[in-house]
mmCIF file of the N, C-alpha and C atoms, coordinates in Angstrom:
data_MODEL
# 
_entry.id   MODEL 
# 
loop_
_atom_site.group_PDB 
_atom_site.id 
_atom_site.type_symbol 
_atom_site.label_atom_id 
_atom_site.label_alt_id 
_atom_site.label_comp_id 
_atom_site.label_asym_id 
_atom_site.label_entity_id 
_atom_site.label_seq_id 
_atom_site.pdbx_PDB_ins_code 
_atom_site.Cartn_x 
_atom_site.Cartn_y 
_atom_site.Cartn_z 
_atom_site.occupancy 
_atom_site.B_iso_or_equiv 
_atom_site.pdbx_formal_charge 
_atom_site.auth_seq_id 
_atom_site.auth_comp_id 
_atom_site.auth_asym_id 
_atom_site.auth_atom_id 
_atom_site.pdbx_PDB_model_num 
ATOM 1   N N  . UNK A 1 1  ? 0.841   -1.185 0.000  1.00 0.00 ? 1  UNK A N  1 
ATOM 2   C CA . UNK A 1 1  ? 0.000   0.000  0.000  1.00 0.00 ? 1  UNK A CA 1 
ATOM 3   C C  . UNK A 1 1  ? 0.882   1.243  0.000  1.00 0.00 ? 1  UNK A C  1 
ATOM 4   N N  . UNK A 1 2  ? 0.146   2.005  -0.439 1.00 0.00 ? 2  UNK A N  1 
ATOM 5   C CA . UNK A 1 2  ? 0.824   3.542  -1.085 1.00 0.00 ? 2  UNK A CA 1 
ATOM 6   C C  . UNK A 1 2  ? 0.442   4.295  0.497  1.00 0.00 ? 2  UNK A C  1 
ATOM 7   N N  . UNK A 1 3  ? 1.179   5.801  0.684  1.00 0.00 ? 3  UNK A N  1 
ATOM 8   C CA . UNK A 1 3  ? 0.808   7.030  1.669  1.00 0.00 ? 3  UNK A CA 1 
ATOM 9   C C  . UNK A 1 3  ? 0.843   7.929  1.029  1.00 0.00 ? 3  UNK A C  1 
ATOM 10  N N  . UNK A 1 4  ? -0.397  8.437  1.263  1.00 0.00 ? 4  UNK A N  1 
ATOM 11  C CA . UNK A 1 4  ? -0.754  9.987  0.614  1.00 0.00 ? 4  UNK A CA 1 
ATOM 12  C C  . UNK A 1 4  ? -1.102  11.047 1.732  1.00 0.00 ? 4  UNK A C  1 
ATOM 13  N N  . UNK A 1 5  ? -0.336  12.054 1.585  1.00 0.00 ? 5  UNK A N  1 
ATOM 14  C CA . UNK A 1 5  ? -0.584  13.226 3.029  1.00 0.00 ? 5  UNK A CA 1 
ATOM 15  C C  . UNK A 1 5  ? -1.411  14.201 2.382  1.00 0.00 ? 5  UNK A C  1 
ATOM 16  N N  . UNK A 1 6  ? -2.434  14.042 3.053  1.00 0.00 ? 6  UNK A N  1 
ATOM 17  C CA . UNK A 1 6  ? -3.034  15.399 3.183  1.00 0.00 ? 6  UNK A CA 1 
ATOM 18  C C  . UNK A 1 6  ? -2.716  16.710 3.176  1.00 0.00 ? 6  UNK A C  1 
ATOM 19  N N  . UNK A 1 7  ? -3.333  17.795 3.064  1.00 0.00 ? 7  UNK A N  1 
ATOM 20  C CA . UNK A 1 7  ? -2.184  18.855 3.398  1.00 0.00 ? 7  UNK A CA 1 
ATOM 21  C C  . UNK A 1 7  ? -2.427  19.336 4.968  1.00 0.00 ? 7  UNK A C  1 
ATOM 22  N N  . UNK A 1 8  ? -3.683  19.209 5.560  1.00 0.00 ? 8  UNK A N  1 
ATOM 23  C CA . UNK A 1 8  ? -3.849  19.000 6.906  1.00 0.00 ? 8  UNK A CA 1 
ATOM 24  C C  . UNK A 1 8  ? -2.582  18.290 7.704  1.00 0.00 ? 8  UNK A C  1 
ATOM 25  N N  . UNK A 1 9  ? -2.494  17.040 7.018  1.00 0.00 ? 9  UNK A N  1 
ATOM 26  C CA . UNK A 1 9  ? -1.372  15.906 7.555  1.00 0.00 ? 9  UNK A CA 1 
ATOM 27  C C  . UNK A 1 9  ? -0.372  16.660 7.793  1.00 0.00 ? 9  UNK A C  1 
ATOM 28  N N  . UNK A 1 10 ? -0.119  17.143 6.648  1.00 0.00 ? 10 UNK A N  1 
ATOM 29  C CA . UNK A 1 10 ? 1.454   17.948 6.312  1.00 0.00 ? 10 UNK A CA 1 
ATOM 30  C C  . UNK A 1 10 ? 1.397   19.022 7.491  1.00 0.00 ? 10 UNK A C  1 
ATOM 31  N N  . UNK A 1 11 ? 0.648   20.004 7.831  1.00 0.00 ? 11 UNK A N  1 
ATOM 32  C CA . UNK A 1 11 ? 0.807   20.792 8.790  1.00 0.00 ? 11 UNK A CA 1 
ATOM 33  C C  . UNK A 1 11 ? 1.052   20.385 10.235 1.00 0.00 ? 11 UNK A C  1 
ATOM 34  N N  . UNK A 1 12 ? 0.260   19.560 10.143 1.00 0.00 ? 12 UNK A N  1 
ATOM 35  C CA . UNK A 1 12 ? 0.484   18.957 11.785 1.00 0.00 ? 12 UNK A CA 1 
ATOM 36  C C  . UNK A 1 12 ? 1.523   18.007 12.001 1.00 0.00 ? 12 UNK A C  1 
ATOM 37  N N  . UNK A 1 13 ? 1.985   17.565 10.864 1.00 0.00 ? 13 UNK A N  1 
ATOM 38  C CA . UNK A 1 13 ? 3.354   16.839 10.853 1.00 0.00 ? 13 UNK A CA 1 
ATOM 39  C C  . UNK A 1 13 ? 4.492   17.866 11.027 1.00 0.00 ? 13 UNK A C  1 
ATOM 40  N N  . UNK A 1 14 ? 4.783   19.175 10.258 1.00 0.00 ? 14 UNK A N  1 
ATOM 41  C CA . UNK A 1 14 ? 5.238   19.782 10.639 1.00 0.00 ? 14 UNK A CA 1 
ATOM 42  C C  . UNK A 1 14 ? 5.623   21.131 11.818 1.00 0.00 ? 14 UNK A C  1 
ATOM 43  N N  . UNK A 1 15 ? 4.376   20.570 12.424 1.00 0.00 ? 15 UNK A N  1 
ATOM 44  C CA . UNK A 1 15 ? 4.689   21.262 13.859 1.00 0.00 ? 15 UNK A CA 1 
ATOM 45  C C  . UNK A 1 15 ? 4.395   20.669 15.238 1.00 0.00 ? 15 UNK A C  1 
ATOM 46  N N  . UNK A 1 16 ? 5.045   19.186 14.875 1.00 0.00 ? 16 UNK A N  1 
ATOM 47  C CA . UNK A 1 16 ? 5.360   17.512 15.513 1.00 0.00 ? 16 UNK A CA 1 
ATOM 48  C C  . UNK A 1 16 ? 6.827   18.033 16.252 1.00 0.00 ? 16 UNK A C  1 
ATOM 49  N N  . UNK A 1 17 ? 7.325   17.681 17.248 1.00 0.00 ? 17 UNK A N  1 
ATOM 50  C CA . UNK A 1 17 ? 8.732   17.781 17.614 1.00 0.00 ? 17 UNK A CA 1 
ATOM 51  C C  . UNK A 1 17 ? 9.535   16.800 16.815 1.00 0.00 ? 17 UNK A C  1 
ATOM 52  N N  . UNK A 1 18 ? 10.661  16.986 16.699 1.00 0.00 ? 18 UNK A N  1 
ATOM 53  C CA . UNK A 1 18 ? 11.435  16.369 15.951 1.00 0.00 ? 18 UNK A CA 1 
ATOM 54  C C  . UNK A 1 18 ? 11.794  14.638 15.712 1.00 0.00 ? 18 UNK A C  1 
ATOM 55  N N  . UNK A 1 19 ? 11.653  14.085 17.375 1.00 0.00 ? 19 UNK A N  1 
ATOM 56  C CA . UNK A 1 19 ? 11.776  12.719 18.060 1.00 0.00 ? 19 UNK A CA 1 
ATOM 57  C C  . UNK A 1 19 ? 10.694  12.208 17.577 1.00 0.00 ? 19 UNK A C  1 
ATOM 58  N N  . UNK A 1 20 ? 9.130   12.944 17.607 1.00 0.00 ? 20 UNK A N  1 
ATOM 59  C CA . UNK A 1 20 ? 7.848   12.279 16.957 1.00 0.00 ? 20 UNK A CA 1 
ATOM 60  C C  . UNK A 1 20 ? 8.242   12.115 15.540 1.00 0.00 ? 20 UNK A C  1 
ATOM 61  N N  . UNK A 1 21 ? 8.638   13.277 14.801 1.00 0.00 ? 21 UNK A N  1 
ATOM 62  C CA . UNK A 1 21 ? 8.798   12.557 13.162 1.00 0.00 ? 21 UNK A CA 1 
ATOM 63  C C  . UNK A 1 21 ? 9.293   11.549 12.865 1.00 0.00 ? 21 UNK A C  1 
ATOM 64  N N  . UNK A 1 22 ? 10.305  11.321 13.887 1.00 0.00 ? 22 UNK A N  1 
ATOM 65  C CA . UNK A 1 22 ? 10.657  9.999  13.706 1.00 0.00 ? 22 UNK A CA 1 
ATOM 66  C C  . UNK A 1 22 ? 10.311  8.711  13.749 1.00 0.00 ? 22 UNK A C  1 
ATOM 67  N N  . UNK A 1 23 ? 9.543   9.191  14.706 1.00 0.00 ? 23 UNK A N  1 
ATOM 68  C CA . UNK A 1 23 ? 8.575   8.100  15.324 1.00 0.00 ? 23 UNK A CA 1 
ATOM 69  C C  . UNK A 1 23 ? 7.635   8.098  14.237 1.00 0.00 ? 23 UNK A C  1 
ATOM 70  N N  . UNK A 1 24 ? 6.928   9.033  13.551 1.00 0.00 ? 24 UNK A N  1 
ATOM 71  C CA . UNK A 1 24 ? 6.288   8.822  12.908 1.00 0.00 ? 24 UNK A CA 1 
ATOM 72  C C  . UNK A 1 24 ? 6.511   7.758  11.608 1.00 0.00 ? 24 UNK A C  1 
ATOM 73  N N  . UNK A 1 25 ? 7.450   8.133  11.159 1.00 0.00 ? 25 UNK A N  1 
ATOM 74  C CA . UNK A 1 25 ? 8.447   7.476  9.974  1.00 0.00 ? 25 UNK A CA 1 
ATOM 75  C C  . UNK A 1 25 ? 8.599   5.918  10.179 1.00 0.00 ? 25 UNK A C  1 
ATOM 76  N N  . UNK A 1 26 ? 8.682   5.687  11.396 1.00 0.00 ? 26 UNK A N  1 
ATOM 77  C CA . UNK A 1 26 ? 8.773   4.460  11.659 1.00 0.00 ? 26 UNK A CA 1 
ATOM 78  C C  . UNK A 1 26 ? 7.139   3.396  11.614 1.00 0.00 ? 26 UNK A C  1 
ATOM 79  N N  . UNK A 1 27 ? 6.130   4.371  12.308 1.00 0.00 ? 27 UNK A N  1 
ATOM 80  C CA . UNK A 1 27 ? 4.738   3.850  12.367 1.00 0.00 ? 27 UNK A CA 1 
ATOM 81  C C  . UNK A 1 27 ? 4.300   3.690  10.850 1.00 0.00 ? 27 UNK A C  1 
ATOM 82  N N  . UNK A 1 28 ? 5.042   4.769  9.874  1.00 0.00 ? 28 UNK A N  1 
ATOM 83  C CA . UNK A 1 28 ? 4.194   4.381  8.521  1.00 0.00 ? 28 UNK A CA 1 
ATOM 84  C C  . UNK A 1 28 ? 5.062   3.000  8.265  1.00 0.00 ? 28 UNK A C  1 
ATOM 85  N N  . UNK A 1 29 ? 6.060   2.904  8.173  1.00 0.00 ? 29 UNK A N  1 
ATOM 86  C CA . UNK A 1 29 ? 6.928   1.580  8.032  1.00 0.00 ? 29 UNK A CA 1 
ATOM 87  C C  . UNK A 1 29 ? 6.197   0.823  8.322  1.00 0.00 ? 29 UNK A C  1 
ATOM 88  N N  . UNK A 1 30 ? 5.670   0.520  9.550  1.00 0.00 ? 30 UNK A N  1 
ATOM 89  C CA . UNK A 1 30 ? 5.489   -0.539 9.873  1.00 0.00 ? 30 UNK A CA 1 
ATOM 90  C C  . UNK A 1 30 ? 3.731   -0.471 9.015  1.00 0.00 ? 30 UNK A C  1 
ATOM 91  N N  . UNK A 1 31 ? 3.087   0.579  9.283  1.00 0.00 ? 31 UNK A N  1 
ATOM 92  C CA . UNK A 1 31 ? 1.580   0.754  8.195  1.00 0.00 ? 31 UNK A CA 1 
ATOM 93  C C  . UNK A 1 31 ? 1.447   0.242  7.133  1.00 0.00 ? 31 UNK A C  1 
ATOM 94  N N  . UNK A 1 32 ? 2.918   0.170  6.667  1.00 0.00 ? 32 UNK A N  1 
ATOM 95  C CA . UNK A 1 32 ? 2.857   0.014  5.106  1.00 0.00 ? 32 UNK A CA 1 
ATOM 96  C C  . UNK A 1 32 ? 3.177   -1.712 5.217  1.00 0.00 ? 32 UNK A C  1 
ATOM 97  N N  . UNK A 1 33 ? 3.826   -2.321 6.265  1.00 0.00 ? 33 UNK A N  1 
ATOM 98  C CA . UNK A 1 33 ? 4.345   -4.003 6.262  1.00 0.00 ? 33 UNK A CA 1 
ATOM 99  C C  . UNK A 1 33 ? 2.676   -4.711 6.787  1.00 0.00 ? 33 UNK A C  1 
ATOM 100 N N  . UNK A 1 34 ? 2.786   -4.049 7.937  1.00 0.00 ? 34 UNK A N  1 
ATOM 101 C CA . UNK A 1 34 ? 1.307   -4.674 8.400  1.00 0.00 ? 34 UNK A CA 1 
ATOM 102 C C  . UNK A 1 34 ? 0.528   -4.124 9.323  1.00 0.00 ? 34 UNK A C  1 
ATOM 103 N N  . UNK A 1 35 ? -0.800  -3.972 9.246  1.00 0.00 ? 35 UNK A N  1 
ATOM 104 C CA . UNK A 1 35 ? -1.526  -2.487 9.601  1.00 0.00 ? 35 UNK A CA 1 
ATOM 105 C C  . UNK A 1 35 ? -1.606  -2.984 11.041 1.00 0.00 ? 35 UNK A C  1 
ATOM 106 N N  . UNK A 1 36 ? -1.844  -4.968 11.337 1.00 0.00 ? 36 UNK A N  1 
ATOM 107 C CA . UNK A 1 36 ? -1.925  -5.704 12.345 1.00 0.00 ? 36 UNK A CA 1 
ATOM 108 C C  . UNK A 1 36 ? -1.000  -5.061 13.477 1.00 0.00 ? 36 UNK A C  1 
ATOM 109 N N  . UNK A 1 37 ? 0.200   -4.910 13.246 1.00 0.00 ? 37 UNK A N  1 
ATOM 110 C CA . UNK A 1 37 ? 1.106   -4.452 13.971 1.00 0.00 ? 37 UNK A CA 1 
ATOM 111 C C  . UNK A 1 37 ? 1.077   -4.224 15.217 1.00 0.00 ? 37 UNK A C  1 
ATOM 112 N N  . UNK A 1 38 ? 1.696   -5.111 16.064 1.00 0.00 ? 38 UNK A N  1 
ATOM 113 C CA . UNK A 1 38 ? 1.113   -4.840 17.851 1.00 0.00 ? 38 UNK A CA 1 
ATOM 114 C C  . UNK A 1 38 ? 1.624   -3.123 18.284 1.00 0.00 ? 38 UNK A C  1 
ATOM 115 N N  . UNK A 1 39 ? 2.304   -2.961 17.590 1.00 0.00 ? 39 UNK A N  1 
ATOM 116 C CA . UNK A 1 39 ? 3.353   -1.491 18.079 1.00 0.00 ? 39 UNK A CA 1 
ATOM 117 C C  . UNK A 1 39 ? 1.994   -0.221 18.084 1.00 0.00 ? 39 UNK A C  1 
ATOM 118 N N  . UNK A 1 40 ? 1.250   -0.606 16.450 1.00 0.00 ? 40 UNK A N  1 
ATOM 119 C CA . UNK A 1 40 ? 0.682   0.248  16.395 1.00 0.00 ? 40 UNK A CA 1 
ATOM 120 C C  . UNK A 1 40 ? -0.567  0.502  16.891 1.00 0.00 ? 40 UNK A C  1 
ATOM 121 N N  . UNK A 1 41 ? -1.684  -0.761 17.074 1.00 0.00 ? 41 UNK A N  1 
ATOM 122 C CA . UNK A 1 41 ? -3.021  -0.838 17.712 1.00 0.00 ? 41 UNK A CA 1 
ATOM 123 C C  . UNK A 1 41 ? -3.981  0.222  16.801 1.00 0.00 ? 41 UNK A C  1 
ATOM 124 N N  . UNK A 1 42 ? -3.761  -0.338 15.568 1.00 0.00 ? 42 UNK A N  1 
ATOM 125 C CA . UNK A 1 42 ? -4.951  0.155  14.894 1.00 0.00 ? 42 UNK A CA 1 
ATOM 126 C C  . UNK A 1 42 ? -5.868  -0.228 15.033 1.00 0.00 ? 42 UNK A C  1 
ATOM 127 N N  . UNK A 1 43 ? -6.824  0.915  14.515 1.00 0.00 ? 43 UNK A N  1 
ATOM 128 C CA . UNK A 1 43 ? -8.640  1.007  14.759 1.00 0.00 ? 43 UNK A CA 1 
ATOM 129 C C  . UNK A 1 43 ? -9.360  1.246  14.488 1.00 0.00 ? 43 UNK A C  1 
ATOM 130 N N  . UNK A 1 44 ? -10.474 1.088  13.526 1.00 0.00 ? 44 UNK A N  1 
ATOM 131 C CA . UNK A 1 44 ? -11.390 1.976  13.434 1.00 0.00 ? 44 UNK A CA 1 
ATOM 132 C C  . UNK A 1 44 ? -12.141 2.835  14.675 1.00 0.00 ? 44 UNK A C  1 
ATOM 133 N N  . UNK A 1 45 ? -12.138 4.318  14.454 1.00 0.00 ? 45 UNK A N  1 
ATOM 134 C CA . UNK A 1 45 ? -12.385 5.509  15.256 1.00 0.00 ? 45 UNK A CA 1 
ATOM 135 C C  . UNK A 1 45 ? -13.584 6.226  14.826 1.00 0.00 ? 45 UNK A C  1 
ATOM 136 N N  . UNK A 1 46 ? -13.507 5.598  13.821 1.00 0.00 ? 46 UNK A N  1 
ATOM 137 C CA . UNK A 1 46 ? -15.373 6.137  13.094 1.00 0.00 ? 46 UNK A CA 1 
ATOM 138 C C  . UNK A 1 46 ? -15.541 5.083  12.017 1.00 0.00 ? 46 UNK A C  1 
ATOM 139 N N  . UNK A 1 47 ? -16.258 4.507  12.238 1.00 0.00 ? 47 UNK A N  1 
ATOM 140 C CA . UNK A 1 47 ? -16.832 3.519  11.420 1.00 0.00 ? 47 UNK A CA 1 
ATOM 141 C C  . UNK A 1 47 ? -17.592 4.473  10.257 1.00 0.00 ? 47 UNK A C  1 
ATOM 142 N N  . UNK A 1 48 ? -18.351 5.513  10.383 1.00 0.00 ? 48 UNK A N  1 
ATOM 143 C CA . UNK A 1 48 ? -19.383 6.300  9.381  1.00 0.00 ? 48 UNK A CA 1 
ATOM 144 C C  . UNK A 1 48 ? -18.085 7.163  8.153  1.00 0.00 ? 48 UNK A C  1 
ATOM 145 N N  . UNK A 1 49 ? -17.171 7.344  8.847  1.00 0.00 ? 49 UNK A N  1 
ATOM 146 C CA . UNK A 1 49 ? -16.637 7.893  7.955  1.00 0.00 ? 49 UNK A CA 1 
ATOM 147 C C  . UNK A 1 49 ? -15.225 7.295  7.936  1.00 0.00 ? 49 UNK A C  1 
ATOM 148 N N  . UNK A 1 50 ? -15.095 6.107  7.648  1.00 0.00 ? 50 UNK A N  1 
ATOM 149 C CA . UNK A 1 50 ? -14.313 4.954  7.948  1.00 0.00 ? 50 UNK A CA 1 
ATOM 150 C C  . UNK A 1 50 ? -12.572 5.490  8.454  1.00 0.00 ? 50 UNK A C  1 
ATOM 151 N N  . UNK A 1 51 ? -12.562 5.810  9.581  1.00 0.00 ? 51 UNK A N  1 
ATOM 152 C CA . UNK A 1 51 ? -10.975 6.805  9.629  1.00 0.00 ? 51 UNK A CA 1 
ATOM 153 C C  . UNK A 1 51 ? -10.657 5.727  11.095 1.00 0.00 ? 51 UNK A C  1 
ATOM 154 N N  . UNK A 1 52 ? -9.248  6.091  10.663 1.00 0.00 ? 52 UNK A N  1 
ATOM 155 C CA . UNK A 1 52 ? -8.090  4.486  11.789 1.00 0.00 ? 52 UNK A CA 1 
ATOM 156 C C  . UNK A 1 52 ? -7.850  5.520  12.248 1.00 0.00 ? 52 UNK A C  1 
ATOM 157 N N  . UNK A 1 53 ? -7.354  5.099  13.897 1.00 0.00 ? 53 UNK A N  1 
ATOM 158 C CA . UNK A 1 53 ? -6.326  5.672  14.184 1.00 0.00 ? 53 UNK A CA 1 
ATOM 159 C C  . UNK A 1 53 ? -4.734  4.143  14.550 1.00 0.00 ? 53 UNK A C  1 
ATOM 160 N N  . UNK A 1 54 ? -3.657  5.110  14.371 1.00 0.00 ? 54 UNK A N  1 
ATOM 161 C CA . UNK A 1 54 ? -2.712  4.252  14.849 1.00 0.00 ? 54 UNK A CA 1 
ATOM 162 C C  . UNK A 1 54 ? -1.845  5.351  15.782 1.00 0.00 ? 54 UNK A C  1 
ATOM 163 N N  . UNK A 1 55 ? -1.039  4.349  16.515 1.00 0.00 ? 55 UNK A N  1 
ATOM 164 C CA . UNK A 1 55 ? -0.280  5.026  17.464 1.00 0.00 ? 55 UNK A CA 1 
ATOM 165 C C  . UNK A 1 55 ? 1.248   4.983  17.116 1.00 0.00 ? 55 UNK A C  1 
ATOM 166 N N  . UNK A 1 56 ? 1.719   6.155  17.531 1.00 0.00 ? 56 UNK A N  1 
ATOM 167 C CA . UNK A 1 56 ? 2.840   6.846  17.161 1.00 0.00 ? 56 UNK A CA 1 
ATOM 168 C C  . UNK A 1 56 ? 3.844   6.217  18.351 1.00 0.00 ? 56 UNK A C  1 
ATOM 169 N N  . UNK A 1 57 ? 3.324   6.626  19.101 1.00 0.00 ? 57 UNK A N  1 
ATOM 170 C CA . UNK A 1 57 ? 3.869   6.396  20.382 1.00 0.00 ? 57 UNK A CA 1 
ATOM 171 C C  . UNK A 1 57 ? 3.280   6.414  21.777 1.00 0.00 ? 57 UNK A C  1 
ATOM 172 N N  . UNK A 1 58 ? 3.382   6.209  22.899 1.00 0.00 ? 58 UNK A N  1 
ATOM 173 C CA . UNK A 1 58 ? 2.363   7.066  24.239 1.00 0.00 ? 58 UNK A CA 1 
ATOM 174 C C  . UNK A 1 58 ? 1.440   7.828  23.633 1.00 0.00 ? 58 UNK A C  1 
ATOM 175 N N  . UNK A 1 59 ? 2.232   9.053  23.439 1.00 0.00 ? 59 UNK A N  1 
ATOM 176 C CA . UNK A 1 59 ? 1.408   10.181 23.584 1.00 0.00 ? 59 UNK A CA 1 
ATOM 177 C C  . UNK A 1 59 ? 0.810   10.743 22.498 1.00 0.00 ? 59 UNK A C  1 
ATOM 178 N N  . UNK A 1 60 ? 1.357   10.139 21.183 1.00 0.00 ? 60 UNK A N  1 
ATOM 179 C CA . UNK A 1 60 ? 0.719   10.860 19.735 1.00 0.00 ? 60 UNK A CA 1 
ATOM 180 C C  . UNK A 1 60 ? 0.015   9.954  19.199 1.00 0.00 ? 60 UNK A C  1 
ATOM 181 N N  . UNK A 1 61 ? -0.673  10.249 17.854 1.00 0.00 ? 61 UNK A N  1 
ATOM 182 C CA . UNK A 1 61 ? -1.698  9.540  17.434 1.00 0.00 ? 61 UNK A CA 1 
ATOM 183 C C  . UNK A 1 61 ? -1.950  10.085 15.727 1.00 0.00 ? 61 UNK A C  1 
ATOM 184 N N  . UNK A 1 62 ? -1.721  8.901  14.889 1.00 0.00 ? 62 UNK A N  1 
ATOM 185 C CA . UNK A 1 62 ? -1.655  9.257  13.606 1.00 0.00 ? 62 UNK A CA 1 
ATOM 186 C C  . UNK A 1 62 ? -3.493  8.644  12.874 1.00 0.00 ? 62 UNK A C  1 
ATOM 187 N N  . UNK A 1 63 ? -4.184  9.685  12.694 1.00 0.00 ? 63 UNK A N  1 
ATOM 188 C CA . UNK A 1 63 ? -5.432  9.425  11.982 1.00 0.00 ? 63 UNK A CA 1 
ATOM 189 C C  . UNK A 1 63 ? -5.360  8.989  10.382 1.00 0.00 ? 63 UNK A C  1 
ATOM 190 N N  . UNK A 1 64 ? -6.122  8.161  9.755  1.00 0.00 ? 64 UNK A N  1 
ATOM 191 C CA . UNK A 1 64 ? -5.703  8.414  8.443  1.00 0.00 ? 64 UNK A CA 1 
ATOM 192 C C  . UNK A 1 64 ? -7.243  7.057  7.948  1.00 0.00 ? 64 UNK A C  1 
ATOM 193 N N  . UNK A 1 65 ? -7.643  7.089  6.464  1.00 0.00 ? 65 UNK A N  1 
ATOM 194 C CA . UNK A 1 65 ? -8.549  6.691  6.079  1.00 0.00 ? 65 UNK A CA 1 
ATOM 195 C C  . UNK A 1 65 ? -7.735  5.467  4.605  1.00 0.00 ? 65 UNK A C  1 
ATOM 196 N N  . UNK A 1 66 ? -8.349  4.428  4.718  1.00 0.00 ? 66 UNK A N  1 
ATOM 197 C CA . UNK A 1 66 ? -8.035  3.390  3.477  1.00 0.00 ? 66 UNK A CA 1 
ATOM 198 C C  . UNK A 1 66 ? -9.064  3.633  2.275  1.00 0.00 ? 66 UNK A C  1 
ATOM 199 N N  . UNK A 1 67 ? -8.083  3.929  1.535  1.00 0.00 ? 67 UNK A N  1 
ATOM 200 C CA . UNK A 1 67 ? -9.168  4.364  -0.061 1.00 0.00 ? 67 UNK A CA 1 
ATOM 201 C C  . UNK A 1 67 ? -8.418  3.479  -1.483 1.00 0.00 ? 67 UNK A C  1 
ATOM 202 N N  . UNK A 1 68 ? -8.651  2.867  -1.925 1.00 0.00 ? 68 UNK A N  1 
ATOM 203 C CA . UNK A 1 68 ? -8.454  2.286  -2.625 1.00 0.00 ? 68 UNK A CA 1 
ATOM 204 C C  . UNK A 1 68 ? -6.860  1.333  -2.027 1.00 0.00 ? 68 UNK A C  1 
ATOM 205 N N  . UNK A 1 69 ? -6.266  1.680  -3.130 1.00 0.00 ? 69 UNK A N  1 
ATOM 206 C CA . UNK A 1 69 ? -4.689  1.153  -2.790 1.00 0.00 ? 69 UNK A CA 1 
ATOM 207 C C  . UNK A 1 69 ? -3.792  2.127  -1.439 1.00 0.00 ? 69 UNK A C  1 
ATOM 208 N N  . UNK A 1 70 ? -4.220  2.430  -1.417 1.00 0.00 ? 70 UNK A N  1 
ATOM 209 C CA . UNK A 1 70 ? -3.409  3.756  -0.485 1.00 0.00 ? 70 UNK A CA 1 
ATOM 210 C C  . UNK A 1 70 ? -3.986  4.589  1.207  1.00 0.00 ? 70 UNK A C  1 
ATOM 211 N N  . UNK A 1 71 ? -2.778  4.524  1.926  1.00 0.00 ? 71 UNK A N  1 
ATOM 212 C CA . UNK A 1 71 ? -3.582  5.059  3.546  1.00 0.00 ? 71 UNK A CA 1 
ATOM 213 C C  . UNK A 1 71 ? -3.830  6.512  3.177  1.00 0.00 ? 71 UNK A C  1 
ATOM 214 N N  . UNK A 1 72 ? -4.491  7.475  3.377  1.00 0.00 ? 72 UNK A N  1 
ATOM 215 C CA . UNK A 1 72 ? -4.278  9.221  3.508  1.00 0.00 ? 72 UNK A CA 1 
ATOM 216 C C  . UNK A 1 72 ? -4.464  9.465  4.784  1.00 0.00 ? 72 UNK A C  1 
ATOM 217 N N  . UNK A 1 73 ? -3.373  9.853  4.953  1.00 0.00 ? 73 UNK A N  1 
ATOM 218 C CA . UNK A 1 73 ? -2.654  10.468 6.154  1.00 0.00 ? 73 UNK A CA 1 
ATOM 219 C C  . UNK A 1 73 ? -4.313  11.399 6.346  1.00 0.00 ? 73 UNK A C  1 
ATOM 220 N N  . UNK A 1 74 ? -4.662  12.296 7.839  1.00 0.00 ? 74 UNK A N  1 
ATOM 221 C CA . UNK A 1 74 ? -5.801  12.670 7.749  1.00 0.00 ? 74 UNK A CA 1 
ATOM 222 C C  . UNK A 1 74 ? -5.280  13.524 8.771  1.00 0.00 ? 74 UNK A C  1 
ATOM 223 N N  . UNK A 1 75 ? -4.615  13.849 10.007 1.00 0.00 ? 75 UNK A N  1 
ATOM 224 C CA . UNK A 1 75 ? -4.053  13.979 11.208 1.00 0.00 ? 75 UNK A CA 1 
ATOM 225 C C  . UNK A 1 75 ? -2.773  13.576 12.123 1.00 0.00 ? 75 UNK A C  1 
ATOM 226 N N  . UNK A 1 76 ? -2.217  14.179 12.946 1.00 0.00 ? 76 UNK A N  1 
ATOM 227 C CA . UNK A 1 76 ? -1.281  13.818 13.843 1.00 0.00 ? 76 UNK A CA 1 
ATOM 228 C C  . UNK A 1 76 ? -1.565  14.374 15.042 1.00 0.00 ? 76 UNK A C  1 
ATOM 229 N N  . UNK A 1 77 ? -1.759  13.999 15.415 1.00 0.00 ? 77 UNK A N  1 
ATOM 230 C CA . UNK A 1 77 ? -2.057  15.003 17.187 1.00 0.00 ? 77 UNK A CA 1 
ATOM 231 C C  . UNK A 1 77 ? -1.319  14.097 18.833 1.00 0.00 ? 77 UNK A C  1 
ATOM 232 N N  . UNK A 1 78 ? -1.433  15.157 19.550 1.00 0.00 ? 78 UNK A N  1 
ATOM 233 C CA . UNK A 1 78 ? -1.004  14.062 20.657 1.00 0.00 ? 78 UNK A CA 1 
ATOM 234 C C  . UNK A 1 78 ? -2.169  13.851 21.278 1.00 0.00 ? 78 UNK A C  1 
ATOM 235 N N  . UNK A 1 79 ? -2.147  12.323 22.290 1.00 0.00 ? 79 UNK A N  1 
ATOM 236 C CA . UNK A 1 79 ? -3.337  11.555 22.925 1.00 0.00 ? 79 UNK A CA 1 
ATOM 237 C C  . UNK A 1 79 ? -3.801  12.619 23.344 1.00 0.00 ? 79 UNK A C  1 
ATOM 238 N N  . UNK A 1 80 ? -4.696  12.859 23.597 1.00 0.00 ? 80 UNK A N  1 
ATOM 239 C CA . UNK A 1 80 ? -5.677  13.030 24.714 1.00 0.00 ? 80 UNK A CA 1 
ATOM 240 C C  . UNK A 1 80 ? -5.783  12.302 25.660 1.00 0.00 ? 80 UNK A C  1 
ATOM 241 N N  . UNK A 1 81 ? -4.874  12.096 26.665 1.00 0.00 ? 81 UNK A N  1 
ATOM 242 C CA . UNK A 1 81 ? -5.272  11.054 27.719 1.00 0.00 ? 81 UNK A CA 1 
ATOM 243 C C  . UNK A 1 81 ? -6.133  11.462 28.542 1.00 0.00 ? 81 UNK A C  1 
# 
């Protein structure tokens, strides 16, 4: 599967601290091998408007929707715990 960023994505990716991009970089890695991925604990978060979330790490949280061949990035934010 392909990643396509939003331009939403893109903003909030770029005002991510530096240690998260990385982290991030690594969560699509693994998005792109297998969505199963214990690291990441994907989910559907809205079934109506079919959007995953996966986890970055603790505290962040990468949103994004499956459309054909490809994830689109949708969000980055940190948890809300």
């Amino acid at each position: 599967m392909r990643i396509a960023r939003t331009e939403h994505f893109k903003r909030s990716y770029k005002k991510a601290p530096p240690q998260i991009k990385e982290r991030v970089k690594k969560a699509l890695f693994l998005l792109t091998q297998d969505i199963r991925h214990p690291s990441l604990r994907a989910k559907i978060v809205d079934p109506k408007r079919r959007i995953w979330q996966a986890r970055v790490d603790g505290g962040w949280r990468l949103y994004f929707q499956i459309r054909g061949g490809a994830y689109y990035l949708l969000e980055l934010i940190p948890h809300p715990h």
